[in-house]
N, C-alpha and C positions, 0 to 999 in steps of 0.2 A: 505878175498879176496875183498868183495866189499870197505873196508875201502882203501884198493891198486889200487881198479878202480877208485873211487873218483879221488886222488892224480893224477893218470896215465892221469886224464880226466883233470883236474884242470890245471897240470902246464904247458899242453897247451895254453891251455886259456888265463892262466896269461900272459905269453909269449904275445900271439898274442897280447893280451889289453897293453900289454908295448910297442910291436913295432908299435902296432897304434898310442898310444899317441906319441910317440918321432916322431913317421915318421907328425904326425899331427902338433906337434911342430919346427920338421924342416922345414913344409911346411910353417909355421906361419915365420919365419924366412928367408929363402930363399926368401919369397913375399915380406917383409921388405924391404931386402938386395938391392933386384929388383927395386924396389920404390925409395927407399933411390938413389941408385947407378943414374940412371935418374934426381933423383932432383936437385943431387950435380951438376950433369952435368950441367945441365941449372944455376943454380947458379952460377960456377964458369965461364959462359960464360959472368953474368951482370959483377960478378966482373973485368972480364978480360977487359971488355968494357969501364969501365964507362967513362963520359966524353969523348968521340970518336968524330970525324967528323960524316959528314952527310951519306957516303958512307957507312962509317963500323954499324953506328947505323942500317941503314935501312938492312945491313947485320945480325946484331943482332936479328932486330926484324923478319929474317925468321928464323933465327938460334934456337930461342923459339919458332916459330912454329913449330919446326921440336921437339922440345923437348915435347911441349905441345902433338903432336899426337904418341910419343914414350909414354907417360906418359897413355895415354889413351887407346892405344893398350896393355898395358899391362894385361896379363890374370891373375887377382887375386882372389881367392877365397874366402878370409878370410872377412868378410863384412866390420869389419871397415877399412881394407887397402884399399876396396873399397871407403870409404865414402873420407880417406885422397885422394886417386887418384883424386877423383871426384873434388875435393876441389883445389889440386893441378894444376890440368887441369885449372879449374877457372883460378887460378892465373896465369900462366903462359901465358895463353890466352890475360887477359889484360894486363899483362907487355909487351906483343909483343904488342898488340895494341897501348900501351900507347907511348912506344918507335918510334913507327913507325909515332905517329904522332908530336912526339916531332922534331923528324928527317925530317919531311916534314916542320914544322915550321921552323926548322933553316936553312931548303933547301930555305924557301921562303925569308928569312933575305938576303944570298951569295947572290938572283938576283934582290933584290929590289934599284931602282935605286934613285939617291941621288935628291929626289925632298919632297915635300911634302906630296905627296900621298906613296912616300917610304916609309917616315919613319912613315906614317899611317901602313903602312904593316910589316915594323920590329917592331912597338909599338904592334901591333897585334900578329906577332908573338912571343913575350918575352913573354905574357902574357899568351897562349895558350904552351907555352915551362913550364914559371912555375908552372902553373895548371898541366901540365902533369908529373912533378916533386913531386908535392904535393901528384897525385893520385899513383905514383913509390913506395911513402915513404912509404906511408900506405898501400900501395899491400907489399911492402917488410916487415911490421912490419906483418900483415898477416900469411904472408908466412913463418917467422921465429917462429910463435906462432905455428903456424901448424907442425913443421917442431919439435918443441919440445913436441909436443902433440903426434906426431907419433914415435921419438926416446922415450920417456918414455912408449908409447904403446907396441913399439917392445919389450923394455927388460925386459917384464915384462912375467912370465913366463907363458905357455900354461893356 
């Protein structure tokens, strides 16, 4: 009898330590999914954009704010999903910054007028446009590194 208690007692247990790990690893998954699903968004907004006028850019760059505080409201449990969030927010933060003031540069080029001191102000802004290009590239080379460091995290298992 008691070798029947054991068993009886056991292959509860087992059970339950199975559907915690699974329900712990769908949770690990579903937070991925979450994460992932936000990033893409924001990403396929730069893609959607690139090279835009001045209206749509500065459009853009609320369009990543709104991404950057979806990114950040996000309730993760899992610690490193937390640390990519963390990360991600970063980024996403300066790219709207960076855009926004790429876009005020080239806002200031449309009304600078044809004198000398004009083209003090388009020379000023070309250079303040490619700086902000420079710092884009390397947020996006970033962002792509992270972005593989957290799909290789995800599918890696519980």
């Amino acid at each position: 009898m008691s070798v029947l208690h054991k068993y009886t007692v056991l292959a509860p247990v087992s059970l339950s330590i199975t559907l915690l790990i699974t329900s712990c690893s769908q949770n690990k998954v579903s937070q991925c999914q979450r994460l992932i699903r936000v990033v893409n968004s924001g990403t396929s907004l730069i893609d959607k954009n690139k090279g835009t006028q001045v209206i749509t850019s500065i459009q853009l760059s609320k369009d990543l704010e709104f991404v950057t505080k979806s990114i950040r409201e996000l309730k993760l449990t899992d610690p490193k999903l937390k640390e990519f969030q963390s990360s991600f927010v970063k980024i996403f933060q300066n790219l709207s910054e960076a855009i926004a003031k790429a876009a005020r540069a080239l806002g200031a080029t449309k009304i600078a007028e044809a004198s000398a001191s004009g083209r003090e102000k388009i020379q000023k802004a070309r250079t303040e446009i490619d700086s902000t290009l420079t710092t884009a590239t390397t947020i996006g080379k970033q962002s792509d590194t992270l972005m593989n460091e957290m799909n290789k995290y995800c599918s890696q298992p519980k």
